[in-house]
KOLMILUM-196856 format. One line per 4 residues: number of its first residue (from 1); their letters; for each residue x negated, y, z of N, C-alpha, C. Coordinates in steps of 0.05 Angstrom, whole numbers, always signed. Atoms other than C-alpha are relative to their C-alpha. Layout:
N
NUM> A> X,Y,Z,X,Y,Z,X,Y,Z | ...
//
This chain:
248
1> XXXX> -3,-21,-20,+4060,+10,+291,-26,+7,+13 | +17,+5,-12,+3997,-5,+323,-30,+14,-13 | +15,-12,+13,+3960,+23,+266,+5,+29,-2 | -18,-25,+7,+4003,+81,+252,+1,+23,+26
5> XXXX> +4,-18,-26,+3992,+105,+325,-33,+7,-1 | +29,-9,-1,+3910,+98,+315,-10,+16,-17 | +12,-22,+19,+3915,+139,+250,+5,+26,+13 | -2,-28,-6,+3955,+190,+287,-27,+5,+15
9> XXXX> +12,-8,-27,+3912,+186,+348,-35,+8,-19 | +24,-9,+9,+3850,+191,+304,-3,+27,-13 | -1,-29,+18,+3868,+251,+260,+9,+22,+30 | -4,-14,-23,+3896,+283,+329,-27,+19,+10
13> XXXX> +32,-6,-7,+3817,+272,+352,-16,+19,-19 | +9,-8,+10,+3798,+299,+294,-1,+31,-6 | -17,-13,+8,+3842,+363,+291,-17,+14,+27 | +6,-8,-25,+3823,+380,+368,-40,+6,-4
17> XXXX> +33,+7,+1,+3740,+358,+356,-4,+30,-21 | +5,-24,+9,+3747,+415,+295,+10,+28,+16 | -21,-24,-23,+3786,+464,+339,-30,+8,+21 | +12,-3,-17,+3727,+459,+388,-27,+13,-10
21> XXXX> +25,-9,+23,+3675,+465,+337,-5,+29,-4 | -7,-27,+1,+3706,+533,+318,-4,+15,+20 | +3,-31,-16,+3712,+560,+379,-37,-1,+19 | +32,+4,-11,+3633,+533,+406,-9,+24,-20
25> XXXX> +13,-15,+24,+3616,+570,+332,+9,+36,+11 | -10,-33,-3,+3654,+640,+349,-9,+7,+25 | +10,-10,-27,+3625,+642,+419,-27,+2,-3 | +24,-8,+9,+3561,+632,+392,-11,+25,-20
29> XXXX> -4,-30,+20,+3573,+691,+337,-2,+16,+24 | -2,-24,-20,+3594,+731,+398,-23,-3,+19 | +12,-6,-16,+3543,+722,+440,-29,+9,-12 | +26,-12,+9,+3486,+731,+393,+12,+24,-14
33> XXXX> -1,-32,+11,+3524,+798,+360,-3,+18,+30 | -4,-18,-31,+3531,+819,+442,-31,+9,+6 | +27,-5,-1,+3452,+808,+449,-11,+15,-25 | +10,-17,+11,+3437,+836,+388,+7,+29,+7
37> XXXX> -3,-22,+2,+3480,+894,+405,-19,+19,+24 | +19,-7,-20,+3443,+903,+473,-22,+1,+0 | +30,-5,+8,+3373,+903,+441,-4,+15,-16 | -5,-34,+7,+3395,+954,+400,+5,+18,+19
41> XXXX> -2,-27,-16,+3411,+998,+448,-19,+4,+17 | +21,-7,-20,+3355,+983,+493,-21,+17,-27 | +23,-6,+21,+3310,+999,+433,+0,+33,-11 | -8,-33,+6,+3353,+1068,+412,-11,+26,+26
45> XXXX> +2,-12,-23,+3345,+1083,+487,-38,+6,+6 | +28,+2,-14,+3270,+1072,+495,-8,+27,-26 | +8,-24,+20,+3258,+1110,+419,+2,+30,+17 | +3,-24,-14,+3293,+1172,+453,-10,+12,+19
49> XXXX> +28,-5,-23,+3250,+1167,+515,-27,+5,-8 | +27,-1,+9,+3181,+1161,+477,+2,+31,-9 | +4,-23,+17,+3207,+1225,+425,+4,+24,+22 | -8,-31,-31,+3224,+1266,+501,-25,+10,+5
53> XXXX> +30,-4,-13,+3154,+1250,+529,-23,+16,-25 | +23,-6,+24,+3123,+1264,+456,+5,+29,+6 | -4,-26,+3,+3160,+1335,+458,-10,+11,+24 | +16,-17,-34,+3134,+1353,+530,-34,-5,+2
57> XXXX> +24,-6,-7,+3068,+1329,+516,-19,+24,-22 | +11,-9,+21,+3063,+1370,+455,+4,+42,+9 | -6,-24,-5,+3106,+1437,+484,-10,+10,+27 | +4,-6,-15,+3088,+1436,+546,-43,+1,+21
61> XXXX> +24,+10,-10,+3012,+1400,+569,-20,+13,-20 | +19,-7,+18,+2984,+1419,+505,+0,+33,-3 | +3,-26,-10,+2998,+1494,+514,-13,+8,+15 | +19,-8,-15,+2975,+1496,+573,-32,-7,-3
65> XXXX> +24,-5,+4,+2908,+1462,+556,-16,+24,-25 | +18,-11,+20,+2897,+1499,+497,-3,+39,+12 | -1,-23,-20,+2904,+1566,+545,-22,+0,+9 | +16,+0,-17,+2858,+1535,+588,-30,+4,-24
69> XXXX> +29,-6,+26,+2808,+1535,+522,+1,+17,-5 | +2,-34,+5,+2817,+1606,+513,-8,+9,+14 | +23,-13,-13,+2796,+1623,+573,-22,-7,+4 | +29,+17,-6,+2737,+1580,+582,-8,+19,-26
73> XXXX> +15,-3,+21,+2721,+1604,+507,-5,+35,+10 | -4,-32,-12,+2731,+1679,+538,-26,+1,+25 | +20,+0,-28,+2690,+1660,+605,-34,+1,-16 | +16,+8,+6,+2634,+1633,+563,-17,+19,-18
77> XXXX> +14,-25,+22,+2618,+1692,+511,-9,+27,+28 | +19,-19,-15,+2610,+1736,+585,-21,-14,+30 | +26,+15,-12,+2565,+1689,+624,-19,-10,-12 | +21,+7,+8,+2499,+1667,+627,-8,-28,+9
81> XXXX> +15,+16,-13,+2449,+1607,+636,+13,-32,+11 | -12,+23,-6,+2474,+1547,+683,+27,+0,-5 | -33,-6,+6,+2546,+1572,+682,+9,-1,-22 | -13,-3,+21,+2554,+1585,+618,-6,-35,-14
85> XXXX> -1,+30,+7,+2532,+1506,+604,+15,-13,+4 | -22,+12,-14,+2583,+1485,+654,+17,+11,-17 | -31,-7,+19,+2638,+1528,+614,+0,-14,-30 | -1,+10,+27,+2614,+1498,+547,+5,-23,+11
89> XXXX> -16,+25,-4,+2619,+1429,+572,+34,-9,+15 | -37,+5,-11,+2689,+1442,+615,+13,+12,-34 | +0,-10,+28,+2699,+1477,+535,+9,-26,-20 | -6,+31,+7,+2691,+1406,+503,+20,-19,+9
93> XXXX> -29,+23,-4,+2731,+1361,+550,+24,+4,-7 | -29,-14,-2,+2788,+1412,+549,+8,-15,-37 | +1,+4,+22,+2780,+1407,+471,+13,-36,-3 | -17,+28,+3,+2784,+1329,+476,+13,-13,+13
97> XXXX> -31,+5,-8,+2839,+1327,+521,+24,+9,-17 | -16,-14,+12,+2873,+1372,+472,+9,-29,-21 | -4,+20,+22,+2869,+1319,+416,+13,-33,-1 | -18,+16,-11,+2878,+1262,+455,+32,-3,+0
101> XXXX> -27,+2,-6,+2948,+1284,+479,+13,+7,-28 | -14,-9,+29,+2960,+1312,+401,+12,-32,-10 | -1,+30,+0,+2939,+1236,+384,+25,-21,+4 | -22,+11,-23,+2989,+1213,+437,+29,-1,-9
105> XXXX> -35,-19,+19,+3047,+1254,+417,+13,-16,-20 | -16,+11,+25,+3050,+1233,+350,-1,-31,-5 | -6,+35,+2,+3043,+1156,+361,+27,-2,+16 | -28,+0,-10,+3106,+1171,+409,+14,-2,-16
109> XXXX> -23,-10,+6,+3148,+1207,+368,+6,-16,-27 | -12,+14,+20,+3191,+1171,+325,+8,+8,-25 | +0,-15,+28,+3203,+1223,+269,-35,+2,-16 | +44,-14,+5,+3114,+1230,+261,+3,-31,-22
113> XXXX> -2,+32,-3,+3126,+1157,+255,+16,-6,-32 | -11,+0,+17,+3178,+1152,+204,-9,+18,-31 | +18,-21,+21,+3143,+1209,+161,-17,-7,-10 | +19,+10,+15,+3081,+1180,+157,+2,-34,-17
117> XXXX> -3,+30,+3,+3107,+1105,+142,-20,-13,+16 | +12,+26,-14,+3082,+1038,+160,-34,+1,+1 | +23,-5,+3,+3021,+1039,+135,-22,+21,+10 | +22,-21,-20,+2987,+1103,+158,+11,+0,+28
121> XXXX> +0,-12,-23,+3015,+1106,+218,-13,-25,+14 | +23,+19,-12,+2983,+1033,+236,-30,+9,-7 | +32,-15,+12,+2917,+1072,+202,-13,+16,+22 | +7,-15,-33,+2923,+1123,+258,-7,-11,+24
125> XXXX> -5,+13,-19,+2932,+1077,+311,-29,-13,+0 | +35,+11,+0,+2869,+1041,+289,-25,+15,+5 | +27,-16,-6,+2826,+1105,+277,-6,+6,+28 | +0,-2,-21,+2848,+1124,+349,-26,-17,+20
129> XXXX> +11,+16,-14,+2819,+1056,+376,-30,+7,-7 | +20,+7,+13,+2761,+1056,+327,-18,+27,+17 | +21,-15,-10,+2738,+1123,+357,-8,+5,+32 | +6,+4,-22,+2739,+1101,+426,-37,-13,+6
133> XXXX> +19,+23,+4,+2674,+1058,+405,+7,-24,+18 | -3,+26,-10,+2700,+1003,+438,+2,-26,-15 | -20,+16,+18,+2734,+962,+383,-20,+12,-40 | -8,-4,+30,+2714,+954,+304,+23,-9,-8
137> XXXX> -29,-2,+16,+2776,+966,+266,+8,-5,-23 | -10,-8,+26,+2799,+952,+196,+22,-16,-14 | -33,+8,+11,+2863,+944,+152,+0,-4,-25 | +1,+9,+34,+2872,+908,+84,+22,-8,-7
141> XXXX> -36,+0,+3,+2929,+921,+45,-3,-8,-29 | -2,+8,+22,+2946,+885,-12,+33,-8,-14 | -33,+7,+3,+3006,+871,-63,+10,+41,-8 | -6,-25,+7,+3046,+937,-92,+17,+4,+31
145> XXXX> -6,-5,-31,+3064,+978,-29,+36,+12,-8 | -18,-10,+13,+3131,+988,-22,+17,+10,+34 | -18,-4,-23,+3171,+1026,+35,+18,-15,+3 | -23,+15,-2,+3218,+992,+78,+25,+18,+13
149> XXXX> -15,-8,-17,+3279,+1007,+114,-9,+22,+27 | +17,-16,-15,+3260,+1069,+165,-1,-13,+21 | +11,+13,-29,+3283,+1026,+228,-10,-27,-5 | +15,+13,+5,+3254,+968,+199,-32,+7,+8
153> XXXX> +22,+3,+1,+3186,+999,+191,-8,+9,+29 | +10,-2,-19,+3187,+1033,+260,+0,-22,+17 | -5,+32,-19,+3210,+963,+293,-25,-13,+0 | +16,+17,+1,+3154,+934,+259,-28,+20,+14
157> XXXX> +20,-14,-20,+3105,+998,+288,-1,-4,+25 | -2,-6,-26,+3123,+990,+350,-12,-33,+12 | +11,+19,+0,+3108,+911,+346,-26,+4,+7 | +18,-5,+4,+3043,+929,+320,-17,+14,+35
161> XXXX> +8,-15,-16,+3030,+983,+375,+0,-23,+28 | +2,+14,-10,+3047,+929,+423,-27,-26,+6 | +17,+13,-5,+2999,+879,+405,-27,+12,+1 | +35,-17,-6,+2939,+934,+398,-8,+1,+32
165> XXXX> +5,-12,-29,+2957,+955,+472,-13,-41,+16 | +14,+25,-18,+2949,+874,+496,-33,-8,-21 | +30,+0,-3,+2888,+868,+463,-24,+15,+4 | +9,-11,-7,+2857,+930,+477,-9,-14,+33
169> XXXX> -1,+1,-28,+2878,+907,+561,-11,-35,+0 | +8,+29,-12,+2861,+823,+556,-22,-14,-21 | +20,+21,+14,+2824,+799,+492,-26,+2,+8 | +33,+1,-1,+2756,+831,+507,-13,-7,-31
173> XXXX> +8,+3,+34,+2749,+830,+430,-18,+34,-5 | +21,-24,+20,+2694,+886,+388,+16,-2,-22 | -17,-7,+15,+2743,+871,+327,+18,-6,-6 | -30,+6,+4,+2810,+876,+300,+0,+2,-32
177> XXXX> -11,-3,+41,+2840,+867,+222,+23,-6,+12 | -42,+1,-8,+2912,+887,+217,-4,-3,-39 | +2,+10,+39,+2928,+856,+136,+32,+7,+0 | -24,-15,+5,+2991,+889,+107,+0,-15,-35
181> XXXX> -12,+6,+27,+3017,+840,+47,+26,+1,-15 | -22,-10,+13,+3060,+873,+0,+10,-28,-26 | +4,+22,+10,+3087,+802,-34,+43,+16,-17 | -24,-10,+5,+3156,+815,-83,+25,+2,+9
185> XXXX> -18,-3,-11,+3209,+801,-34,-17,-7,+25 | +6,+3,-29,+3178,+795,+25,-38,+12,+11 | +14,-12,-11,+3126,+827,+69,-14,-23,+23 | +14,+12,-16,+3064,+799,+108,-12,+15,+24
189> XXXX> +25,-14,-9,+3043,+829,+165,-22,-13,+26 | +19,+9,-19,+2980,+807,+208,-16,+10,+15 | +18,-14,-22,+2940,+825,+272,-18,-23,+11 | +14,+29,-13,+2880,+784,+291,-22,+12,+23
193> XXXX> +14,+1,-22,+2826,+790,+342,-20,-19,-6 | +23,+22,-9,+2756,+760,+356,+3,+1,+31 | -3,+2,-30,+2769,+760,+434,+5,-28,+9 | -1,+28,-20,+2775,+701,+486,+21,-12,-8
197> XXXX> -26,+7,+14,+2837,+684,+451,+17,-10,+37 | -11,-3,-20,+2891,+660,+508,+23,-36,-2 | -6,+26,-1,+2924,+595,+528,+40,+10,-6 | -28,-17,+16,+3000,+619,+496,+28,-19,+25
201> XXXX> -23,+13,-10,+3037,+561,+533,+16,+2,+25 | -12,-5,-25,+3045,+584,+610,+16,+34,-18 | -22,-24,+12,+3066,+656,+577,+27,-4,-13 | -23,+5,+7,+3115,+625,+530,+28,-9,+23
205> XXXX> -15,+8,-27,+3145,+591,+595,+8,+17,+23 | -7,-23,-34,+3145,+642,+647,-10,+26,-19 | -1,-21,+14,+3169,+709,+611,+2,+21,+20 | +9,-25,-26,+3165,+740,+685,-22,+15,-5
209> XXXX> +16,-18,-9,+3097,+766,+679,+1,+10,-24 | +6,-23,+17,+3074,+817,+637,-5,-2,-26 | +10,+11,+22,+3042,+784,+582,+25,-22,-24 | -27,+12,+12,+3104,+740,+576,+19,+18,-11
213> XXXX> -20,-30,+7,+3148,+805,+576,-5,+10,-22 | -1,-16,+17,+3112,+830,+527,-7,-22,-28 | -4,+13,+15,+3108,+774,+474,+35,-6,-14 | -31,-9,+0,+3187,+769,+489,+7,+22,-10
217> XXXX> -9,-27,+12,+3191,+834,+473,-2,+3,-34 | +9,-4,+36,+3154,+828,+399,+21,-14,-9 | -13,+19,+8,+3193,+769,+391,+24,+4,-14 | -29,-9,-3,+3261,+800,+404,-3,+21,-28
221> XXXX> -2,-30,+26,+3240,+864,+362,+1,-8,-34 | +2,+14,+37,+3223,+816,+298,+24,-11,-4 | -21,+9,+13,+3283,+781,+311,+25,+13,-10 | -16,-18,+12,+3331,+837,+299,-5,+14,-22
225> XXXX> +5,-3,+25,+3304,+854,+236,-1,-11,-27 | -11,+32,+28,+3313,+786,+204,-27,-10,+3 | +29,+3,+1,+3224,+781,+219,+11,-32,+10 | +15,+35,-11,+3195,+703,+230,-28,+22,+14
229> XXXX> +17,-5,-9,+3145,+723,+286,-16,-23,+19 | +15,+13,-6,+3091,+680,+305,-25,+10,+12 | +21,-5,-13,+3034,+683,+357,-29,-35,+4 | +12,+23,+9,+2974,+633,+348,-35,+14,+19
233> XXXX> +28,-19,-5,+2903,+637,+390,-9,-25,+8 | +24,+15,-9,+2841,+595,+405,-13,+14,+26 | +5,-11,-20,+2811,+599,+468,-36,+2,-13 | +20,-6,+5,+2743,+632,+455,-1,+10,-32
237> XXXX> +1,-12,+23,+2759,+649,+380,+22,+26,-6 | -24,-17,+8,+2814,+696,+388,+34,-1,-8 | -31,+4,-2,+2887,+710,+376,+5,+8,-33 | -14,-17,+27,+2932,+732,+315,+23,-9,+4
241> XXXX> -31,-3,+2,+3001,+751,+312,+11,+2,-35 | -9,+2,+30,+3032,+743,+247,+34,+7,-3 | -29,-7,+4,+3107,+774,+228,-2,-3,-37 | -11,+10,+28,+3142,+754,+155,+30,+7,+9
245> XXXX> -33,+3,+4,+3208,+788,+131,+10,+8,-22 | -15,-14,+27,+3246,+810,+73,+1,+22,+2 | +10,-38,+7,+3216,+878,+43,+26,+10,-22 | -24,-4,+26,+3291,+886,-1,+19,+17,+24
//
């Protein structure tokens, strides 16, 4: 009897211990399909914001400058001497304000984006920097190139665009290599830096400030795409971000 009660009582334990299993497992399903679903929608939400600002800076700012270059170009053919130097150089800025915001636009907009693919549109993004003279730039792409998924590849642009903007604002780096390996199932992509590189561990820990926020942010964006994203830096040799995911 004595036995016959410890088999029940054991298979009982056993019956309850899987029961619990199940439902720990389905609350974990649900809560990472709930977060995924909510980083999708922050992400749909922000896209449509960027392609708003792209269309107002393109219909609206850029009209008017290029107005303002018509008349300057108008002012300048009936003046003379000092004035007319002043209107050629107000002539110029207008000009490379014009381009700038063109620039702008189409790194916003999420259809420019999708059009040009992965590859050029990280190309753009680079020449942009490269002609700041601030920054040497260059990108090496190897492996047969193969388009991915469209919100795949903007997920992974927008990564990208992320880590250009923190090291443009903290490395204090002269150069960057972004490496684009096209490998048969799977894709490499890399961002490195010669800059002060950065001590990764208070950021990983405290995702309050800005730097944290915005590592969190890459993080999140790789992980809804199925990406392994990795951040790696020496202090005084620089940083590199590294993303790996399945190009199928």
């Amino acid at each position: 009897m004595f036995i016959l009660l410890f088999i029940l009582f054991f298979f009982f334990y056993l019956k309850v211990s899987q029961k619990r299993n199940e439902m720990l497992r389905n609350e974990q399903e649900t809560r990472s399909r709930y977060e995924e679903a909510i980083l999708q929608t922050q992400l749909e939400i922000q896209e449509q914001t960027l392609k708003t600002i792209s269309q107002e800076i393109h219909d609206n700012i850029g009209q008017m400058l290029s107005l303002a270059k018509l008349n300057l170009a108008l002012a300048e053919a009936e003046q003379q001497d000092d004035t007319n130097s002043k209107i050629t150089d107000s002539h110029q800025l207008v000009s490379k304000a014009i381009q700038d915001l063109r620039d702008l636009s189409r790194s916003l907009n999420t259809d420019y984006v999708s059009e040009m693919g992965l590859q050029r549109s990280i190309e753009y993004e680079l020449g942009m920097i490269q002609k700041t003279g601030t920054m040497k730039t260059s990108m090496l792409v190897e492996g047969q190139i193969k388009r991915l998924d469209k919100q795949k590849e903007l997920i992974l642009f927008r990564i990208v665009q992320e880590s250009l903007n923190n090291i443009i604002k903290h490395a204090g780096a002269d150069e960057l290599i972004v490496e684009l390996t096209y490998l048969p199932h799977q894709l490499y992509l890399s961002i490195k830096d010669n800059g002060k590189g950065v001590d990764l561990t208070p950021l990983s820990e405290n995702a309050s400030t800005g730097a944290g926020l915005g590592i969190r942010n890459m993080h999140n964006r790789a992980k809804l795409i199925g990406g392994d994203f990795k951040m790696s830096s020496t202090l005084g040799q620089g940083t590199q971000v590294t993303i790996e995911l399945s190009n199928e």
